[in-house]
N, C-alpha and C positions, 0 to 999 in steps of 0.2 A: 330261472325260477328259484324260489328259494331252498327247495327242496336237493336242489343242483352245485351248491354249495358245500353241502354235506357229502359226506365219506359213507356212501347206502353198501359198499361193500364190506369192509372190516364189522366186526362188533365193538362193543363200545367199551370204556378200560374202567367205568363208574357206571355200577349197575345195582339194581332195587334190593338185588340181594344180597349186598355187602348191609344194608340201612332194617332187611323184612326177613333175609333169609327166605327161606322157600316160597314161591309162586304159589297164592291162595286160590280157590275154588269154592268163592260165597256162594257167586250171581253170574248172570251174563250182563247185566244191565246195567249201568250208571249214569246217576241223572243230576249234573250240578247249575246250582246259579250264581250271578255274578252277586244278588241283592242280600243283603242283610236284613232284609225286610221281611225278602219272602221266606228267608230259609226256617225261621223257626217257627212262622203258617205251616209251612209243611208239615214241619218238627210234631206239632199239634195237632193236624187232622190224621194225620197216618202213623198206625203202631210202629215202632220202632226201636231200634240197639243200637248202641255205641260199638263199631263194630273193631274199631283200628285208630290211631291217630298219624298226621302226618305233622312231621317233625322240623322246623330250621330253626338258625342260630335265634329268632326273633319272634317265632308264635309257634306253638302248638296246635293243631287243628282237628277235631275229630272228624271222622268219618260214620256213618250210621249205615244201616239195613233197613228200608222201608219195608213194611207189607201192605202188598196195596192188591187186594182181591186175590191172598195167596201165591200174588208173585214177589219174587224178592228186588230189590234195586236198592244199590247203592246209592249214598245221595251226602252228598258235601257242597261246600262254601267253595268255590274257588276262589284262587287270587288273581288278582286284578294283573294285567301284561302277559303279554306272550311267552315269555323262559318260563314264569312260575306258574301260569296256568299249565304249561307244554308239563311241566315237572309234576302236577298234580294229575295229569290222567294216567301220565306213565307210573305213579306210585299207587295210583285206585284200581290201575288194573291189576298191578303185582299183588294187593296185598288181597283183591277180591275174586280175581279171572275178569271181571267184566272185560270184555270187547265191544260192546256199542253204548257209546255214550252221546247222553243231548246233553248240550249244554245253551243256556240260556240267559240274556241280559238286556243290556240297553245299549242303544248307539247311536250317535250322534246321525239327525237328517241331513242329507247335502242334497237333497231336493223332496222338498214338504208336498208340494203337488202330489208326489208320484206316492209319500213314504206314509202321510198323516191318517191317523186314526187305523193303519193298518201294521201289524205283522212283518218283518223286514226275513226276508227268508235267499239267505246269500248262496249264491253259486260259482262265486270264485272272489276271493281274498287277494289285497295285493301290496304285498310289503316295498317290491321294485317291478317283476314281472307277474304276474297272476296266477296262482295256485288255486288248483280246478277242488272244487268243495262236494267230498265223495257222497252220496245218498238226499243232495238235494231236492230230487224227484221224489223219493220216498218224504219227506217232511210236506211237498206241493199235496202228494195226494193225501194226506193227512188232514191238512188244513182244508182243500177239497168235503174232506169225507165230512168233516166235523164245522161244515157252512163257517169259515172263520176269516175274517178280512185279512190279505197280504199281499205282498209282492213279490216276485221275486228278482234280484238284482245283483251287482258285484257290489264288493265294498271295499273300502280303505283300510287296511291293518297299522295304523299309524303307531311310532316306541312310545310317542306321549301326548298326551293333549296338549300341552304347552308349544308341541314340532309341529301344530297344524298350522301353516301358511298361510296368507293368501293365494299366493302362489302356485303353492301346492295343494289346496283346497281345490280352484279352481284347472290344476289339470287332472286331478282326479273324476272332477265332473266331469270334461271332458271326455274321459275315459268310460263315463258310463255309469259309476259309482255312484250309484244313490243314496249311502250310506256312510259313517266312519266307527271304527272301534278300536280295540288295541290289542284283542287276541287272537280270532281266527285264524290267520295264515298261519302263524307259530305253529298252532295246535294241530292244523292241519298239517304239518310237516311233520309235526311227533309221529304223529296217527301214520303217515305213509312211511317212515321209518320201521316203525315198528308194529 
């Protein structure tokens, strides 16, 4: 597993606090999307503050504070791939507290039958072996509670769109995958990390 590869015992020798200093306490919540589309729809239906920014050698990125019915959530842009998505939860929870975060975007169908016109809602991610995707069930009854078309399935954590194969497309079907993307597993490895 991917998670298996990593060193879960030491801590780590590059931490949020060299970059934020102290561990914040906005929110419990963070809620980011992949879309440039949606994020400044948000931006505009719900009151909001700039609350932090995240920082590398090539963008600047803020972070905000929603208020949405008196509760607070974080709410940014993530980047696109697995290191720099995995790097932005783990700097939105440092600089916020949040510990539950949705995140949300697009991903590519590997099978339209099963995937079309619905909600792709993943329960296990797979970069080589399959990384089990925590509170899947709590998102099912959600989309349950709130009458919303989905599925629920594994999916392909692929490094790039350009790496997707024939090949390897098709043993991924195989595998069950009815889906492809390029972050979940990662982030899901942060997330069980830390």
């Amino acid at each position: 597993m991917i998670s298996d590869s990593f060193d879960m015992e030491s801590e780590a020798i590059i931490t949020p606090s060299s970059f934020f200093g102290e561990k914040g306490k906005i929110c419990d919540i963070a809620i980011a999307t992949f879309s440039r589309e949606i994020f400044p729809a948000v931006l505009k239906l719900f009151e909001n503050e700039k609350i932090g920014e995240m920082k590398a050698a090539n963008r600047i990125k803020p972070v905000y504070l929603l208020d949405v019915n008196n509760l607070k959530i974080a709410f940014y842009l993530s980047e696109i791939g697995a290191s720099l998505s995995g790097t932005d939860i783990i700097e939105v929870n440092w600089m916020t507290g949040a510990k539950k975060f949705i995140l949300f975007g697009s991903a590519g169908s590997l099978d339209k039958e099963t995937t079309k016109g619905k909600y792709v809602i993943p329960y296990e991610a797979s970069p080589k072996d399959y990384i089990q995707i925590k509170n899947a069930e709590v998102m099912e009854n959600i989309f349950k509670a709130l009458e919303l078309p989905y599925v629920m399935g594994k999916v392909w954590t692929t490094d790039a769109i350009y790496r997707e194969t024939r090949n390897l497309v098709e043993k991924r079907k195989s595998e069950g995958c009815i889906a492809v993307e390029m972050e979940l597993a990662g982030m899901q490895a942060v997330c069980d990390f830390y």
